[in-house]
C-alpha positions, 0 to 999 in steps of 0.5 A: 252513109251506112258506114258513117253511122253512130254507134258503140258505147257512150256515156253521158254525165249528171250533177248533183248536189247533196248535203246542206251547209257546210257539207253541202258538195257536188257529185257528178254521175256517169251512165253508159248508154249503148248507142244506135243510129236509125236508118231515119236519122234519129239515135236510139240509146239505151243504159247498160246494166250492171253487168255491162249490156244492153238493157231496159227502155230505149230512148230516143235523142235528137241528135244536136243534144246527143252530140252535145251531151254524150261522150265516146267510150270505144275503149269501154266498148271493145275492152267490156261491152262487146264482150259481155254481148257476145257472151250473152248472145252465145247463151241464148243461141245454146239455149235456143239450140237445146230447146230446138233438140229436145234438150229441155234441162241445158236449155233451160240452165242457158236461158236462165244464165241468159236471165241473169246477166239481163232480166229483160232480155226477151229472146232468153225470156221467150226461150225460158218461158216455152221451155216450161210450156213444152214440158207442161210446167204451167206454174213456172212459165206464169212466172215468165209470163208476168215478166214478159208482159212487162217488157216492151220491147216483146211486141217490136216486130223482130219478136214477132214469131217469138212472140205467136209462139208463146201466145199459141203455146200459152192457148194449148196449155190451157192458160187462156185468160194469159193468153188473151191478156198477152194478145190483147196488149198487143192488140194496142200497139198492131191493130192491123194484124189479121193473124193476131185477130184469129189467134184472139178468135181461137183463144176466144172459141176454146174459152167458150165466149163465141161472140168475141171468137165472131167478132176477131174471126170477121176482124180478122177477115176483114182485115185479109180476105183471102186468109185461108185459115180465117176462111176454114174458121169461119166455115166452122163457125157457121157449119156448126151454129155460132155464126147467125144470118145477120153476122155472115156479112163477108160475102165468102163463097163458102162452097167454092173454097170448100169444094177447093178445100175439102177432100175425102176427110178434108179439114173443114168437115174434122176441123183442129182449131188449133189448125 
């Protein structure tokens, strides 16, 4: 059944009618769609830009409509499309290439070019953005950062690690207040996520509200018990005062996990809150 799924290019059409009178007439415009078949059955398309890629909101058409309202393009497809994708896809794995051997500056043309030919690509805004980070340039990566909160697609799961690294890097470059506007948006759409609660804690802690870093850490902890690195957290926390008798309700055996945990110089006693 795999092999049988739709997709490729396909176009849809909407008329129109413009002037009045006399010079009243019809118009009809065609859209491009790039067009994908869910594992569930349901089809996904999404517009292609002006520069013949995927690009902007995804939506979701049933399928009777779908078969009765778009229309194949495999010649578009193979002639243009696939094309300007693969050209666009090599940008970003350069980019991502230079980044990942310290070559800031040809990353940084690659994902910019990447940006050009998609705006909203997320990887190339992902990638562009912790370029900035990593070379301190906070001004140019809250740029980046107003565009990716933007983009939706940021928070589906295949971003997911694109996405802990920006809000991680944002934290350690001293942009806290973005850091917890990105994961609290977030937050709205994965509200089970333990590891976004201890990164909301960690920001929470270095911005000094000490009752919103308890209040993720023990979301957090409620969420995955066992979470080594809430645990060590936690410890923290109480070790040093922020964590009063009546919020210590977890019912963790501290002293066994630091007995488990701690060596000569072990973690818990000189704890790096970045971890």
């Amino acid at each position: 059944m795999a092999a049988n799924r739709i997709t490729g290019v396909f176009s849809s059409q909407t008329e129109s009618t413009v002037g009045t009178g006399t010079t009243t007439r019809q118009t009809v415009q065609k859209t491009y769609w790039f067009v994908r078949e869910l594992d569930s059955g349901a089809l996904e398309v999404q517009p292609l830009n002006s520069n013949n890629v995927p690009s902007g909101p995804k939506l979701m058409v049933e399928r009777d409509k779908f078969l009765d309202n778009y229309h194949p393009e495999p010649e578009h497809f193979v002639e243009v499309v696939r094309p300007s994708m693969e050209a666009l896809e090599g940008s970003i794995q350069r980019g991502e290439g230079h980044r990942a051997s310290g070559e800031s500056y040809s990353a940084e043309y690659e994902f910019g070019h990447a940006i050009d030919v998609d705006e909203e690509n997320v990887r190339a805004n992902f990638g562009l953005g912790l370029t900035y980070l990593e070379r301190g340039e906070t001004g140019r990566a809250e740029d980046v950062f107003r565009r990716l909160v933007g983009i939706g697609a940021i928070y589906e799961p295949e971003h997911k690690h694109l996405f802990n690294d920006f809000g991680i890097n944002l934290r350690r470059n001293g942009m806290i207040d973005q850091a917890l506007e990105y994961y609290h948006k977030a937050e709205e759409l994965s509200k089970h996520d333990e590891n976004l609660c201890l990164n909301i804690a960690r920001a929470y802690y270095e911005k000094g509200e000490f009752a919103n870093c308890v209040k993720y850490i023990k979301k957090s902890l409620q969420l995955n018990p066992e979470l080594e690195e809430g645990i060590m957290f936690w410890s923290y926390l109480k070790n040093n005062g922020y964590i009063s008798a009546e919020e210590d309700d977890l019912n963790i055996d501290l002293d066994a996990f630091e007995k488990k945990q701690q060596k000569d110089d072990g973690p818990i006693a000189g704890l790096d809150i970045d971890f």
